[in-house]
C-alpha positions as CSV (number, residue, x, y, z in Angstrom):
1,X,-13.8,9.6,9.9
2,X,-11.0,9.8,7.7
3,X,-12.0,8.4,4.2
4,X,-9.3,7.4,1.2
5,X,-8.8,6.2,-2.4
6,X,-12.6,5.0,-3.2
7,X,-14.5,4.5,0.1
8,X,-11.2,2.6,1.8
9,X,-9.6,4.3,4.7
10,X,-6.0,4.4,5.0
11,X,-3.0,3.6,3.3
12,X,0.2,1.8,3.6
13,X,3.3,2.1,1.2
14,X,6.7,-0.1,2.0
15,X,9.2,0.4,4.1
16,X,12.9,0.6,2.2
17,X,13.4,-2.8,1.0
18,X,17.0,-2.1,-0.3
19,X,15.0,-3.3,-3.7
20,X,17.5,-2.5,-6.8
21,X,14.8,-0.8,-9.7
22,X,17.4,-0.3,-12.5
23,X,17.4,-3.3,-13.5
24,X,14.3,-4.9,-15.6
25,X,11.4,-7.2,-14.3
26,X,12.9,-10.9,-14.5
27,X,10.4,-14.2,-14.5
28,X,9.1,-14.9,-11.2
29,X,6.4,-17.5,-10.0
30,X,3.5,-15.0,-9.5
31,X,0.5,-16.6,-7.5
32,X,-2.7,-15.2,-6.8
33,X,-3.4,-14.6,-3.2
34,X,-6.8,-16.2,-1.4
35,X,-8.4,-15.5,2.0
36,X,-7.2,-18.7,3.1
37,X,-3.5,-17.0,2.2
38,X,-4.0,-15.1,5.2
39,X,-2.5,-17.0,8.2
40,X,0.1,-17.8,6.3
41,X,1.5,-14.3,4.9
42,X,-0.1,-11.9,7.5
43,X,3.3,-12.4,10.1
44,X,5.5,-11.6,6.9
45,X,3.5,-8.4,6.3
46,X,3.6,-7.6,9.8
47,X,8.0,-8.1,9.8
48,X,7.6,-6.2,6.5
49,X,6.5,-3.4,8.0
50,X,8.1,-3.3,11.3
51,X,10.0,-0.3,10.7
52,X,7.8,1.8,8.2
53,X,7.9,5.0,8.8
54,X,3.9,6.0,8.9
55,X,2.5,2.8,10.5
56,X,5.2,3.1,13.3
57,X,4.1,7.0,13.9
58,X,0.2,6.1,13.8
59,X,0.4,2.4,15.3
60,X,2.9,2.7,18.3
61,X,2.1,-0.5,19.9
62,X,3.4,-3.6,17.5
63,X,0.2,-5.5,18.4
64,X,-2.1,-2.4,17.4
65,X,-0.1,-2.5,14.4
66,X,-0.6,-5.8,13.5
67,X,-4.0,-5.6,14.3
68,X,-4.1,-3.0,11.4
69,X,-2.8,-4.8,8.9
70,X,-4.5,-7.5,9.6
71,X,-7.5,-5.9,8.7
72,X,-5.8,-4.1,5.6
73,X,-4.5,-7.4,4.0
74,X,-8.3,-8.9,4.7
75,X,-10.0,-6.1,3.2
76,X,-7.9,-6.0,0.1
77,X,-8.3,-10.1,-0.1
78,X,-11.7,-9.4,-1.0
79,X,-10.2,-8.7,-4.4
80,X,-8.8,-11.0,-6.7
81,X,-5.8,-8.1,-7.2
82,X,-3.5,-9.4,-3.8
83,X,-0.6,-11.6,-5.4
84,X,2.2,-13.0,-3.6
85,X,6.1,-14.7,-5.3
86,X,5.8,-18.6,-4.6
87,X,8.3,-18.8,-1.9
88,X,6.4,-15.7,0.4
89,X,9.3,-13.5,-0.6
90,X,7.2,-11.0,-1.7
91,X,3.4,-9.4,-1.5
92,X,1.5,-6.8,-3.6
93,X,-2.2,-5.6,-2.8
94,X,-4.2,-3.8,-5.2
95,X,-7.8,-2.0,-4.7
96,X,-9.6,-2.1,-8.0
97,X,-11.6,0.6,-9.3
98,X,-14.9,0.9,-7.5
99,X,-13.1,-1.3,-4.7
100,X,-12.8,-0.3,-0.7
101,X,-10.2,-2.1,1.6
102,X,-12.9,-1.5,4.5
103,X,-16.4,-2.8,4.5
104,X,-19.4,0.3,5.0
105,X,-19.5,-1.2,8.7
106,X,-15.8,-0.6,9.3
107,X,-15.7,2.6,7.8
108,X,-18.3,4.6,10.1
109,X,-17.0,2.5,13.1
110,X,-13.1,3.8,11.6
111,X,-13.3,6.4,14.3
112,X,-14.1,3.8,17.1
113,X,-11.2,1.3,16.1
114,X,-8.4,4.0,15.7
115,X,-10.0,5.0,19.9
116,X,-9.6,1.3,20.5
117,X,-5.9,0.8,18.3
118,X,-3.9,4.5,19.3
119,X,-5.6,5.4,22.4
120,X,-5.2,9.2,23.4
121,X,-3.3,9.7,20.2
122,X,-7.2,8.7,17.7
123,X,-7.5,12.5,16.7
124,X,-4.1,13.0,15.5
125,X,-3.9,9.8,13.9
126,X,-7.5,10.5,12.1
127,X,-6.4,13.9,11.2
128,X,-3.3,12.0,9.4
129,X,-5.9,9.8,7.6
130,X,-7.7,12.7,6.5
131,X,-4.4,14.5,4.8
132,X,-4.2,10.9,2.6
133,X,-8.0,11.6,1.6
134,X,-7.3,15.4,0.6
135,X,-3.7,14.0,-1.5
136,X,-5.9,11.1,-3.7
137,X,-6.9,11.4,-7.2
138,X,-10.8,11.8,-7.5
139,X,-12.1,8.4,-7.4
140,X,-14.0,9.0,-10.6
141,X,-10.4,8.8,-13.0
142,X,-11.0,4.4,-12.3
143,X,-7.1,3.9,-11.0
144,X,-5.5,0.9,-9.5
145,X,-4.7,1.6,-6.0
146,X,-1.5,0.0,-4.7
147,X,-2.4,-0.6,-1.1
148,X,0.7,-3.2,0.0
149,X,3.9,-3.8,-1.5
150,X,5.9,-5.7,0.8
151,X,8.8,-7.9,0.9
152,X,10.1,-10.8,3.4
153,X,12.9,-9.6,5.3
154,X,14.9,-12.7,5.1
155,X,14.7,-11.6,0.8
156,X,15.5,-8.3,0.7
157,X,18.1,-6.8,-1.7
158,X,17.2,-9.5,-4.3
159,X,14.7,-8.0,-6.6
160,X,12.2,-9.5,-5.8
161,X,9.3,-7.1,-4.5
162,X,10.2,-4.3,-7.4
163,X,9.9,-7.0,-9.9
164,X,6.5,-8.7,-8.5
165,X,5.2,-5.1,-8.6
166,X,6.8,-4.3,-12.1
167,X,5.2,-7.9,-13.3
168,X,1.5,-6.5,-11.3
169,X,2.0,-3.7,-13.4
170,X,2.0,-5.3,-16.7
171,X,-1.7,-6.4,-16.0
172,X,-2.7,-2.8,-15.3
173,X,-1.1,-2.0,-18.4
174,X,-2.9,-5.0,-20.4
175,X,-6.0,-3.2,-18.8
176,X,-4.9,0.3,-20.0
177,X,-5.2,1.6,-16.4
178,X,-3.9,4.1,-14.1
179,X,-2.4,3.2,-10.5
180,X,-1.8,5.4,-7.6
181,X,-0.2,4.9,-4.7
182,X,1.3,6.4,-1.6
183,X,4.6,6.5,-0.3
184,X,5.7,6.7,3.4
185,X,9.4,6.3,2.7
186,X,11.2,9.0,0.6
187,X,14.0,6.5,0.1
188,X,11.7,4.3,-2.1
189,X,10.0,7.4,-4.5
190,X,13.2,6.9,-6.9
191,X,12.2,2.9,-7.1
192,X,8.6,3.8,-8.1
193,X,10.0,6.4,-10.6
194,X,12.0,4.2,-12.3
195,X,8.2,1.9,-13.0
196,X,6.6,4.8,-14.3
197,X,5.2,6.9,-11.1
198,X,5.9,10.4,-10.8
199,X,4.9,12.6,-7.3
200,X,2.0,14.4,-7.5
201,X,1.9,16.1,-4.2
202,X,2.7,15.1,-0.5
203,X,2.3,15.6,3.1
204,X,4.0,15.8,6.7
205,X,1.9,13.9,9.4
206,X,1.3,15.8,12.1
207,X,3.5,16.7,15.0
208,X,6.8,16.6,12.7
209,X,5.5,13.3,11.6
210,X,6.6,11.4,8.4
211,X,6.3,12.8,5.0
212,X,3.9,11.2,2.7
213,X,4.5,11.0,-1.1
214,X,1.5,10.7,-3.7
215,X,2.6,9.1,-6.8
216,X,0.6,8.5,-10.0
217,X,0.8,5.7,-13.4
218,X,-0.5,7.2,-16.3
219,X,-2.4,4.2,-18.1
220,X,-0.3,2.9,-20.8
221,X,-1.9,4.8,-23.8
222,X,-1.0,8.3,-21.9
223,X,2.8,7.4,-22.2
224,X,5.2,8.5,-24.0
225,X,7.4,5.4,-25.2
């Protein structure tokens, strides 16, 4: 059972969103995502990440995919860190410190539903999972964990998902916290530079798979200005 970033299992970063970072968060109508959110974002997450580069390796079958996130974006709604642009444009999921995207139950049944979601293909999909688990920051330095970052294909190339995550980062910052994520796209590592994250180490799925980037936040205080 492949286990990640405190007690969750698995990760997701964005596909290239075409996103331009250089220039500075504007004002956006920020809302606070709520389970009953769900029905109505989950399709846009699911478009979002039609083409990403580790959930296409790991999830060939667009419904086993879907099924995936599904459970991602519920787990992380459990969490009052999911916030979405007014419009649907854009989606950011957070795991808190001390947080888990998976329930206990889901975790030691992980095994079971990747079986059930990748067929002949579970082992090399867990051994995948396990290489995020081995990259993560110990659990015990409290960080942010940015689990979703998505944006609306119909929006793309408008700012909008780099400045919802720049304007999500501005409450970490308020909180003096690290964040962490994971990046499946070497396009986007410049974008998550340019808001403060820096690599700290990566990995190649298996079987010439996709290369998976580690990036950290220093909390605020640990900055240099």
């Amino acid at each position: 059972m492949a286990t990640t970033h405190q007690g969750s299992i698995g990760s997701i970063s964005p596909q290239n969103n075409n996103d331009s970072s250089e220039q500075s968060a504007e004002a956006i109508a920020v809302i606070n995502t709520k389970p009953e959110d769900f029905e109505a974002l989950i399709e846009m997450v699911f478009n979002a990440f039609k083409n990403d580069p580790f959930l296409s390796w790991a999830f060939t079958n667009p419904a086993s995919r879907k099924q995936f996130l599904s459970l991602f974006l519920q787990g992380s709604l459990r969490y009052p860190w999911v916030f979405h642009t007014e419009n649907h444009e854009a989606l950011v999921a957070w795991i808190p410190p001390g947080g888990s995207v998976f329930t206990q139950q889901q975790k030691e049944n992980f095994s079971d539903m990747l079986q059930q979601l990748c067929g002949d293909r579970a082992d090399e999909v867990a051994s995948a999972f396990d290489l995020f688990a081995e990259m993560q920051p110990n659990p015990a330095l409290n960080y942010y964990y940015l689990g979703l970052l998505c944006t609306n294909t119909h929006y793309r190339g408008k700012d909008i998902g780099i400045n919802l995550l720049k304007e999500n980062l501005a409450r970490v910052d308020e909180l003096d916290m690290p964040a962490y994520l994971e990046s499946s796209n070497i396009a986007n590592n410049p974008r998550y530079e340019t808001a403060g994250f820096k690599s700290i180490g990566s990995f190649q799925a298996p079987n010439n798979g996709p290369i998976i980037t580690g990036m950290w936040r220093d909390k605020k205080a640990q900055r240099p200005d």
